[in-house]
Backbone as CSV, one residue per row, in Angstrom:
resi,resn,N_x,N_y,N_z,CA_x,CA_y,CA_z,C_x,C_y,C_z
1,UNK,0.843,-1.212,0.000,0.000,0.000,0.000,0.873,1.254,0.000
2,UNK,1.809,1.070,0.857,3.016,2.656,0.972,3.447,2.473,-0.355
3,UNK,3.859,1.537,-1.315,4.142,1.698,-2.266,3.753,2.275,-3.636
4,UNK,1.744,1.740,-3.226,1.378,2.525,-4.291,1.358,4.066,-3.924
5,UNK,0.945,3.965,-2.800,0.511,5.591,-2.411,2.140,6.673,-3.030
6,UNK,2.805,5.864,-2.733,3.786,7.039,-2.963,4.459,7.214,-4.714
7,UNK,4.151,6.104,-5.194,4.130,6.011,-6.553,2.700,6.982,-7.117
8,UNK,1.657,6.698,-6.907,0.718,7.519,-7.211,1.036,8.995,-6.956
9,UNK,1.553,9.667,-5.805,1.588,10.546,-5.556,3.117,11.648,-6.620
10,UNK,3.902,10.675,-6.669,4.507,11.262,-7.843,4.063,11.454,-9.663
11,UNK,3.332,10.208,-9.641,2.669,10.271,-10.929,1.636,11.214,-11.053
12,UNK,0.757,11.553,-9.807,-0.022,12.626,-10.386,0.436,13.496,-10.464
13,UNK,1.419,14.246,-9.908,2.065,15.195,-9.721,3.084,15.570,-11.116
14,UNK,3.868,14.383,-11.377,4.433,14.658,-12.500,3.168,15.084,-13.870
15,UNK,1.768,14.242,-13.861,0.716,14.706,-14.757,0.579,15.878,-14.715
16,UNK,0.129,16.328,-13.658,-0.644,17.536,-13.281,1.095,19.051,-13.206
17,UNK,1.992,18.663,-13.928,2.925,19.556,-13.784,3.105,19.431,-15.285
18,UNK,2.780,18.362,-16.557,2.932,18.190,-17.869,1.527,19.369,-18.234
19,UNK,0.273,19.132,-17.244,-0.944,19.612,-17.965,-0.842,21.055,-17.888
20,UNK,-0.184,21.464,-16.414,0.265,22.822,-16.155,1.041,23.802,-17.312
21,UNK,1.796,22.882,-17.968,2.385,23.710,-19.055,2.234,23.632,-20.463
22,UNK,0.948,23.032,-20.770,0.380,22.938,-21.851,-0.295,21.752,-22.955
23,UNK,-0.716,22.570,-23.741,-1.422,22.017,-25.007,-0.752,21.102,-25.367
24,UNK,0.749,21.954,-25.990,2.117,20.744,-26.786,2.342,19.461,-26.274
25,UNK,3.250,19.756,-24.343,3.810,19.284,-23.349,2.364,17.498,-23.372
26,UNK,1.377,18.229,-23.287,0.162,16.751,-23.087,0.418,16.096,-24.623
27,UNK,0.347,16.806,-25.159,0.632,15.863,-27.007,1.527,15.077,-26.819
28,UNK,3.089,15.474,-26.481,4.216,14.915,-26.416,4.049,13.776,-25.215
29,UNK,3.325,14.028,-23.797,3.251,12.987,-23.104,2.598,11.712,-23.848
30,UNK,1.426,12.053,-24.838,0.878,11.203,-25.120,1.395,10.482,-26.460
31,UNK,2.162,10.806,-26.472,3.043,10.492,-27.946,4.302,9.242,-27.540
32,UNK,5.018,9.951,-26.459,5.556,9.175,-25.677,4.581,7.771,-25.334
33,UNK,3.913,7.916,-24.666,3.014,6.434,-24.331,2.997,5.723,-25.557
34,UNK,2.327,5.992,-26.286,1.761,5.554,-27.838,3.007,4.341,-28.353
35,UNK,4.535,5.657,-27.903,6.137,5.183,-28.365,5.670,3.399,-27.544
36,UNK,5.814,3.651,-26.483,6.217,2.219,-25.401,4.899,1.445,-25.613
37,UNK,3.402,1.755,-26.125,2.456,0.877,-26.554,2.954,0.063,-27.496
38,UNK,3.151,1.036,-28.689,3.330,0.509,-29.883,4.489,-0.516,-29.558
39,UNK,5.285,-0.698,-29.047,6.875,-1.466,-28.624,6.310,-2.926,-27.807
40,UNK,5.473,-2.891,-26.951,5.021,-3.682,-26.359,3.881,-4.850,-27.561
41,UNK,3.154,-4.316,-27.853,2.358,-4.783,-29.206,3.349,-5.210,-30.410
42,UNK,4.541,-4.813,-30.740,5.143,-5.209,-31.605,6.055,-6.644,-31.249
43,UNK,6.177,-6.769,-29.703,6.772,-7.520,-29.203,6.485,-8.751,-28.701
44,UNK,4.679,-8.274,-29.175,3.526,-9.625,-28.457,3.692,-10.777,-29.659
45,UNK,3.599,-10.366,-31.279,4.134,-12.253,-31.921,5.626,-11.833,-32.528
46,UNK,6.633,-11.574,-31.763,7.916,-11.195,-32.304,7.871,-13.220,-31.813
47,UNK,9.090,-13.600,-32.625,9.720,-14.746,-32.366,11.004,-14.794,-33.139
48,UNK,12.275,-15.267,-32.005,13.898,-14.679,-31.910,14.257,-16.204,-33.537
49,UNK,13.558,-16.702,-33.177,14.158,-17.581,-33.993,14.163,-17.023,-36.017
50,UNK,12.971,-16.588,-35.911,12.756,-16.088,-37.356,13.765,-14.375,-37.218
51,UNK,13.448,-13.736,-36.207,14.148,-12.715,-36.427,15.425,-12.504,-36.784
52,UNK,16.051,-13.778,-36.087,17.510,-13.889,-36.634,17.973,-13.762,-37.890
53,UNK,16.996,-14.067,-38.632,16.983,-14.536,-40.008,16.637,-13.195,-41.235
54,UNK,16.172,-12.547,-40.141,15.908,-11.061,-40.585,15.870,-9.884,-39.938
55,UNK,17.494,-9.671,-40.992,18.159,-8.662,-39.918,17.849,-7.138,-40.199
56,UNK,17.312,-6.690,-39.255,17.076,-4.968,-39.687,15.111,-5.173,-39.694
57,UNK,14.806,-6.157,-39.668,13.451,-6.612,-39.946,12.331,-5.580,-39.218
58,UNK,12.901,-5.523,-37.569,12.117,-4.853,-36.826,11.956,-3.342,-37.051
59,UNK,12.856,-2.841,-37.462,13.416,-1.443,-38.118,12.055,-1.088,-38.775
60,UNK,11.500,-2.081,-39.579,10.420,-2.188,-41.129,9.288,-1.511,-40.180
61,UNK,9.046,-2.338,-38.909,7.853,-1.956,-37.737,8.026,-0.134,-37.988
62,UNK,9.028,-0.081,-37.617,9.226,1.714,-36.544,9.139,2.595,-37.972
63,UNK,9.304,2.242,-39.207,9.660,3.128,-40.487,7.817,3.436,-40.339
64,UNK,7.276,1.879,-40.392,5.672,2.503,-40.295,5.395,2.883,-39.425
65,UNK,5.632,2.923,-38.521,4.687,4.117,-37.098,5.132,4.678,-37.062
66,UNK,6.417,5.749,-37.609,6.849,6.925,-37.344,5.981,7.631,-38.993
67,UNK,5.547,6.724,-39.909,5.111,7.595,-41.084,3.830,7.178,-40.877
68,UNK,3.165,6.637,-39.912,1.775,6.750,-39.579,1.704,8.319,-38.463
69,UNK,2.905,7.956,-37.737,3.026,9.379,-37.038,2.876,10.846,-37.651
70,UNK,3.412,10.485,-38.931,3.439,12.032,-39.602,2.479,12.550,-40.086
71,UNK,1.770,11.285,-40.613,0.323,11.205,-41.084,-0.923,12.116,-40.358
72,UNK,-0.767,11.377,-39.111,-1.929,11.849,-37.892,-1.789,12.803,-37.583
73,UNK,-0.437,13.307,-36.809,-0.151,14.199,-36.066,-0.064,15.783,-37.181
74,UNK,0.346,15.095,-38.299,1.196,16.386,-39.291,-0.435,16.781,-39.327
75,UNK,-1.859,16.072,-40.142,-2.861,16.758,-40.149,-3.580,17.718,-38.907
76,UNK,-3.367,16.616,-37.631,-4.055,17.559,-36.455,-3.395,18.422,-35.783
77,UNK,-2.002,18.665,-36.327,-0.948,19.349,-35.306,-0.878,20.617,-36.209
78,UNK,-1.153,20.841,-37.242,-0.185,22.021,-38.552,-0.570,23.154,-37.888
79,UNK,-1.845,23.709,-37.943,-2.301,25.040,-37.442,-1.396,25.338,-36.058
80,UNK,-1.654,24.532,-35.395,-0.533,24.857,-33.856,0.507,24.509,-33.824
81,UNK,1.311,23.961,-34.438,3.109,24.118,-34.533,3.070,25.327,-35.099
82,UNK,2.745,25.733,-36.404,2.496,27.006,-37.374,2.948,27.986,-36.188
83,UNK,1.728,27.819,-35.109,1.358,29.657,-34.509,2.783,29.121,-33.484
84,UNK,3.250,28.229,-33.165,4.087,28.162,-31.988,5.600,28.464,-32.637
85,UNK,5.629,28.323,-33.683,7.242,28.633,-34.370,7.059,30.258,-34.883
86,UNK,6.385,30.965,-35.152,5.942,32.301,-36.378,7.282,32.870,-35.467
87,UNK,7.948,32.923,-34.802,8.559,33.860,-34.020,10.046,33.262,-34.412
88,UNK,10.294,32.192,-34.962,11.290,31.904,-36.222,11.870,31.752,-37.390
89,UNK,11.819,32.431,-38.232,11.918,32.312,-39.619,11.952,31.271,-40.213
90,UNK,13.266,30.183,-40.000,13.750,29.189,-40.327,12.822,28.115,-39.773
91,UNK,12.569,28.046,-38.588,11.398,26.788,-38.490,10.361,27.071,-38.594
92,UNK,10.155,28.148,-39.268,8.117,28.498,-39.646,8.250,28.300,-41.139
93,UNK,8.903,28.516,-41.865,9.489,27.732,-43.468,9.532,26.579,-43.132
94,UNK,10.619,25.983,-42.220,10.550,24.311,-42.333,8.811,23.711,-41.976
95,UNK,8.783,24.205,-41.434,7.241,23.710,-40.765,6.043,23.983,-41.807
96,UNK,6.138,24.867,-42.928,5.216,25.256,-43.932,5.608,24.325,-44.709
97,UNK,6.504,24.355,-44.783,6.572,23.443,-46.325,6.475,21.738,-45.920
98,UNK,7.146,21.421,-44.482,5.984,19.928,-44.598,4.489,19.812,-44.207
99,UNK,4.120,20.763,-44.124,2.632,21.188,-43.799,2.280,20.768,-45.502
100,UNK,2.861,22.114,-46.245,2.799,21.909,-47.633,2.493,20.518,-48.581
101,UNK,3.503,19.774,-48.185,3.729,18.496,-49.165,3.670,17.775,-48.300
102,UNK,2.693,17.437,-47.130,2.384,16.908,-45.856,1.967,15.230,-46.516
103,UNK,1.073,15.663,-47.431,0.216,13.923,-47.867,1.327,13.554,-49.402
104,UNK,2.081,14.633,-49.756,3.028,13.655,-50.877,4.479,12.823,-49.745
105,UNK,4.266,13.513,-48.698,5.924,12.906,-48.160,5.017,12.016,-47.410
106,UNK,4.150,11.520,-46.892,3.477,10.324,-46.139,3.474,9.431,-47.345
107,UNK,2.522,9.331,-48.607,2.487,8.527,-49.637,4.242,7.638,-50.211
108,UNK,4.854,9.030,-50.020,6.224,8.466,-50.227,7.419,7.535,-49.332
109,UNK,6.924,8.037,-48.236,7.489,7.342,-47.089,6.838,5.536,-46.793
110,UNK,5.548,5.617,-47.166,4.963,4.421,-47.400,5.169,3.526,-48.235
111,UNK,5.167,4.327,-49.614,5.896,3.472,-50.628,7.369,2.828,-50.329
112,UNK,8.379,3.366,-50.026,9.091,3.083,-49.517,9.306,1.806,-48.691
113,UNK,8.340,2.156,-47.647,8.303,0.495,-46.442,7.860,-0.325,-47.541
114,UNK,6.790,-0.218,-47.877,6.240,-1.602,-49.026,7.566,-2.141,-49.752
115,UNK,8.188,-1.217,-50.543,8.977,-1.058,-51.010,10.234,-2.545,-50.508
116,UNK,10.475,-1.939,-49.199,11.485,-2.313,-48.162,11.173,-4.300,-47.765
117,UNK,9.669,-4.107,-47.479,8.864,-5.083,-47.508,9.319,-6.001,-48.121
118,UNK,8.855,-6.037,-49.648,9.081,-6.851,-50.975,10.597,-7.040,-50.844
119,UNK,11.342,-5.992,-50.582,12.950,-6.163,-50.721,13.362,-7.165,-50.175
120,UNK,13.059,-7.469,-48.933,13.491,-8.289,-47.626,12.859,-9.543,-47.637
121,UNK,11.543,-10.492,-48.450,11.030,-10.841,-48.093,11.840,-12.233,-48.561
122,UNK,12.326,-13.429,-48.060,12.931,-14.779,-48.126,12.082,-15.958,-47.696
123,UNK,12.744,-16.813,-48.843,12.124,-17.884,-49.005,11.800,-18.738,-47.177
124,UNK,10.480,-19.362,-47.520,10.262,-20.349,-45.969,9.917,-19.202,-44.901
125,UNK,10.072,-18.000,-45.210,9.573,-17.186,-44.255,8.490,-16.062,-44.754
126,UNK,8.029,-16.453,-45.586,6.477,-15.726,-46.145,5.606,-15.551,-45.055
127,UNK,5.527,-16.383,-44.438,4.175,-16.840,-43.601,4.319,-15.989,-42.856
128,UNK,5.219,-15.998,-41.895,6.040,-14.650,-40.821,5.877,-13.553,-41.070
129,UNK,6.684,-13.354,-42.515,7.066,-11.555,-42.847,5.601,-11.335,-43.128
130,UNK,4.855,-12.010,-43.733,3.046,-11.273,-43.905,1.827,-10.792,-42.378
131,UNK,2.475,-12.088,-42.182,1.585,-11.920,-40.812,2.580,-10.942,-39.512
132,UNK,3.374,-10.574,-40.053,4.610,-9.096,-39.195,3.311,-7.984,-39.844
133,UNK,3.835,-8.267,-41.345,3.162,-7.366,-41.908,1.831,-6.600,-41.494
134,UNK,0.937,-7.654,-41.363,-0.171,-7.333,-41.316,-0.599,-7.170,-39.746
135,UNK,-0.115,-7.734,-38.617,0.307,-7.357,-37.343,0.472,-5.740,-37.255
136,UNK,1.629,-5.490,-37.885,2.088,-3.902,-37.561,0.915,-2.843,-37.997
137,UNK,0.108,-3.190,-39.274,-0.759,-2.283,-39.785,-1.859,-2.353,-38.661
138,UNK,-1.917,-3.542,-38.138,-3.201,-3.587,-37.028,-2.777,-2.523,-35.821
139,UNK,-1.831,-3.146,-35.507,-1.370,-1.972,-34.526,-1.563,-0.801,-34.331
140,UNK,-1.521,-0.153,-35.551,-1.321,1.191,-36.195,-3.055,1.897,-36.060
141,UNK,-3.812,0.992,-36.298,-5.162,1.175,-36.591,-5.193,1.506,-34.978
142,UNK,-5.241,0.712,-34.392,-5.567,0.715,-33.136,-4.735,1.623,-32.008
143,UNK,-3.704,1.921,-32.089,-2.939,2.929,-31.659,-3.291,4.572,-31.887
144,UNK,-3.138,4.033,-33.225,-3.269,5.778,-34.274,-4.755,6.097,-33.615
145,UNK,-6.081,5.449,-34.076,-6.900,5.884,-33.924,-7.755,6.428,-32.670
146,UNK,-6.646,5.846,-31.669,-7.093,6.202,-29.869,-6.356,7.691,-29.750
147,UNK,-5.037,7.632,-30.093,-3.966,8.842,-29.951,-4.935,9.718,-30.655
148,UNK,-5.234,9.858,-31.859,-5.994,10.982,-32.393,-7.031,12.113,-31.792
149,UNK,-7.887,10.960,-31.514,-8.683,11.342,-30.889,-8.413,11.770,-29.897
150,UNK,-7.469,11.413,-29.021,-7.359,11.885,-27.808,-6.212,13.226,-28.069
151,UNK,-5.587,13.435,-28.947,-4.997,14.704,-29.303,-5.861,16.109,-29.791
152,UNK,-6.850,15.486,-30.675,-7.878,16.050,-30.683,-8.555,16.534,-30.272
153,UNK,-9.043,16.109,-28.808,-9.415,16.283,-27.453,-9.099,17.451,-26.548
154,UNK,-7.413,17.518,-26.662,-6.472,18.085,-25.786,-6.800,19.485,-26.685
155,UNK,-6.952,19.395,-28.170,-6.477,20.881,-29.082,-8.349,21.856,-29.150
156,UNK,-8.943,20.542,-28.939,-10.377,20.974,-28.572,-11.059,21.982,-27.177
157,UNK,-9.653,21.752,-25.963,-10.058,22.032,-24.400,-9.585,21.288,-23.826
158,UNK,-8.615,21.408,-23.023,-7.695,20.216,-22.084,-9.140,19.826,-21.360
159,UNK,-10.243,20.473,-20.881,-10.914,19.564,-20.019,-11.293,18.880,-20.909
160,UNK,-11.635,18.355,-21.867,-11.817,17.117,-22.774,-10.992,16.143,-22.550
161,UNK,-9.691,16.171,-22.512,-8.687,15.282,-22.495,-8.475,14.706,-20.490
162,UNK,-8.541,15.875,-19.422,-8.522,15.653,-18.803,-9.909,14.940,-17.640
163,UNK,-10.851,15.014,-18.258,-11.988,14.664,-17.637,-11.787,12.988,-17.781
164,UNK,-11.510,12.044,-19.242,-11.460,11.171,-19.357,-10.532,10.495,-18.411
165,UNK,-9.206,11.275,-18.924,-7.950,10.615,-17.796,-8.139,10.539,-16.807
166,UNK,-8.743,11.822,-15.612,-8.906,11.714,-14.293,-9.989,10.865,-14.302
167,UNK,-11.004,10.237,-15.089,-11.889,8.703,-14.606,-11.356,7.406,-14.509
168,UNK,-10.125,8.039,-15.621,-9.483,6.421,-15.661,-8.533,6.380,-14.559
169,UNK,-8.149,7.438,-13.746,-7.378,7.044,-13.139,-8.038,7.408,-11.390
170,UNK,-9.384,7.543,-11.130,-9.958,7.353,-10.215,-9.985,5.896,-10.091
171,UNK,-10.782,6.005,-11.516,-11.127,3.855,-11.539,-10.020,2.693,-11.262
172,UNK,-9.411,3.186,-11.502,-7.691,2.201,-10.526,-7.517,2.253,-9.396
173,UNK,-7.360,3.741,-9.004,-7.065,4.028,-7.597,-8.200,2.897,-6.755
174,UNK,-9.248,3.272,-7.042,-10.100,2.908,-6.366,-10.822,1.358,-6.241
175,UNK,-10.259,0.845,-7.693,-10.698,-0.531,-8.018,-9.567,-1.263,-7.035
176,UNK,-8.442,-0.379,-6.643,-7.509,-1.185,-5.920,-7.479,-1.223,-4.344
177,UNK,-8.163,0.071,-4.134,-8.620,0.570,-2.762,-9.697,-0.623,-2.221
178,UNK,-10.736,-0.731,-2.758,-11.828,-1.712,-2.744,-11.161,-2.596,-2.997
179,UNK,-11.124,-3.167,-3.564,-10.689,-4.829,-3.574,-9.310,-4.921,-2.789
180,UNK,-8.720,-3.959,-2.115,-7.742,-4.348,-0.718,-8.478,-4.703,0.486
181,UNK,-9.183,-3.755,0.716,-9.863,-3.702,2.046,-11.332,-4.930,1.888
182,UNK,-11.995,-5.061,0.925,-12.919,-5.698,0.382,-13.056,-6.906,-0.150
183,UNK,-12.168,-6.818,-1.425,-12.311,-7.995,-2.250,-12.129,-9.047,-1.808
184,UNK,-13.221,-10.383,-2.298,-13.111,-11.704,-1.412,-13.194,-12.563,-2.929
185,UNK,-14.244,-12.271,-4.303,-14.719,-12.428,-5.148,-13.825,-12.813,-6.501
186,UNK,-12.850,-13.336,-6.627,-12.209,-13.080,-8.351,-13.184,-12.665,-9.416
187,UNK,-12.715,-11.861,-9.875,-13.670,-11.001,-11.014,-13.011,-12.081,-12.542
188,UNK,-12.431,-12.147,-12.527,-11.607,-12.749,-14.068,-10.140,-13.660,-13.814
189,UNK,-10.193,-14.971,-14.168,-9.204,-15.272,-14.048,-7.847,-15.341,-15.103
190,UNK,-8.462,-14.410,-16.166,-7.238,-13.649,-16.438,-6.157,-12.505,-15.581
191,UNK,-7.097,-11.858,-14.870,-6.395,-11.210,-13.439,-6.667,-11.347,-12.435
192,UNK,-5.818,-12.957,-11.651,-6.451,-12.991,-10.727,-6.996,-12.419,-9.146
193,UNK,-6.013,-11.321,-9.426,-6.158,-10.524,-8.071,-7.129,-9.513,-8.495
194,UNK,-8.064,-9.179,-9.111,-9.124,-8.538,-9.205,-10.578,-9.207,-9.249
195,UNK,-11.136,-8.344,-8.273,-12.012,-8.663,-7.393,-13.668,-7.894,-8.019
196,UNK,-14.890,-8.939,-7.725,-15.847,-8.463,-7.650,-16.146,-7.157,-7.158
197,UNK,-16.174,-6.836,-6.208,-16.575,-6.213,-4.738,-15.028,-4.852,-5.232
198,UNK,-13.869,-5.373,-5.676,-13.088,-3.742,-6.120,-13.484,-3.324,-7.737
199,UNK,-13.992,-4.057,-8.144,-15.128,-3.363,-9.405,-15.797,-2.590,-9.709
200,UNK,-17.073,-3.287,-8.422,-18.677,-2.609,-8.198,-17.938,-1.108,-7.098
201,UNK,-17.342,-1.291,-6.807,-17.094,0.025,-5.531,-16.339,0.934,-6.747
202,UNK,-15.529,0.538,-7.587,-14.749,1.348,-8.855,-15.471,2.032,-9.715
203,UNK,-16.529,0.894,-10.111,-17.593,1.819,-10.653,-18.478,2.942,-10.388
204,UNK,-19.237,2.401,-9.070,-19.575,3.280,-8.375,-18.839,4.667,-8.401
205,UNK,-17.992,4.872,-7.740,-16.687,5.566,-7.307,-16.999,6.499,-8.642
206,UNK,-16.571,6.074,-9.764,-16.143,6.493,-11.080,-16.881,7.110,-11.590
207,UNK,-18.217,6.739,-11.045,-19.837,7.506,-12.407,-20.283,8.894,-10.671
208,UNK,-19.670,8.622,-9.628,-19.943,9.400,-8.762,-19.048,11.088,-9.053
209,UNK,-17.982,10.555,-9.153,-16.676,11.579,-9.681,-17.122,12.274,-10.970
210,UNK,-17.514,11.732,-11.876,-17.843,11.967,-13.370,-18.893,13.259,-12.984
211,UNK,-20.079,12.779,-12.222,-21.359,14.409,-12.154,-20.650,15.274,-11.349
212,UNK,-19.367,14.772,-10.818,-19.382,16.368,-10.059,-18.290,16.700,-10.666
């Protein structure tokens, strides 16, 4: 318990000192996460034995989520990098002109991986490099399309962005609070230390926080 408490107490603190200084600062936190999602998901059907075999392979992963990155971010970000550089010459040009040719340098950068794809692809290991393939694009769907929105969110009214977060992170605190003092119940035995009884009190908890 001292452990979470004092872990919690730096993490909100470090949040609530990112939200303090802005619009950008929350993009970049959440960009960061997205970084160590996407890494974790890429790592769920990695297998060392085929990788050996293909070297630079994983590289192919990061070429597409950094040009899915440019994709998302370059459309919802342009207007506000724009107004945040005008006070530089040199990076309000650099920043116009990939604003500019924003969807020819994504198309091109894509071609490219495909490109890279086909280059790399060896015999007895089709089966692998497709299903990498088609793995990473899933990823992307599912990554990209949460980050968006939730960047979106932040450029819309941080309380948009922050109303969600502070539920999700009542609903932990508290799903863990309850089911310490409470829980008798396994809720899922995929996790088995979560509890009926730190659920129903989480929920509760969570839709109580939300009206006020």
């Amino acid at each position: 318990m001292w452990i979470r408490t004092h872990s919690t107490v730096w993490m909100i603190g470090g949040f609530a000192l990112i939200v303090y200084m802005g619009h950008l600062y929350i993009t970049a936190m959440v960009v960061v996460i997205q970084i160590f999602m996407a890494k974790e998901l890429f790592n769920l059907l990695r297998k060392a034995h085929e990788d050996r075999h293909l070297p630079g392979f994983r590289l192919l992963n990061w070429h597409f989520f950094f040009t899915a990155m440019f994709f998302v971010y370059g459309r919802l970000l342009s207007q506000p990098l724009v107004n945040t550089v005008t006070s530089d010459k040199f990076l309000y040009q650099f920043v116009s002109s990939l604003i500019k040719y924003h969807m020819a340098i994504c198309y091109f950068l894509y071609i490219a991986g495909f490109m890279w794809f086909i280059l790399t692809l060896k015999k007895k290991m089709y089966k692998y490099q497709f299903g990498q393939y088609a793995w990473t694009h899933m990823i992307l769907i599912v990554v990209f399309t949460q980050s968006s929105f939730t960047v979106a969110n932040i450029f819309e009214g941080i309380f948009w962005f922050l109303l969600p977060a502070s539920l999700i992170v009542i609903n932990d605190i508290f799903a863990y609070i309850f089911g310490f003092f409470f829980g008798k119940t396994p809720l899922i035995k995929l996790s088995p230390k979560k509890t009926w009884e730190g659920f129903i009190g989480a929920s509760v908890t969570t839709i109580i926080s939300a009206f006020v």
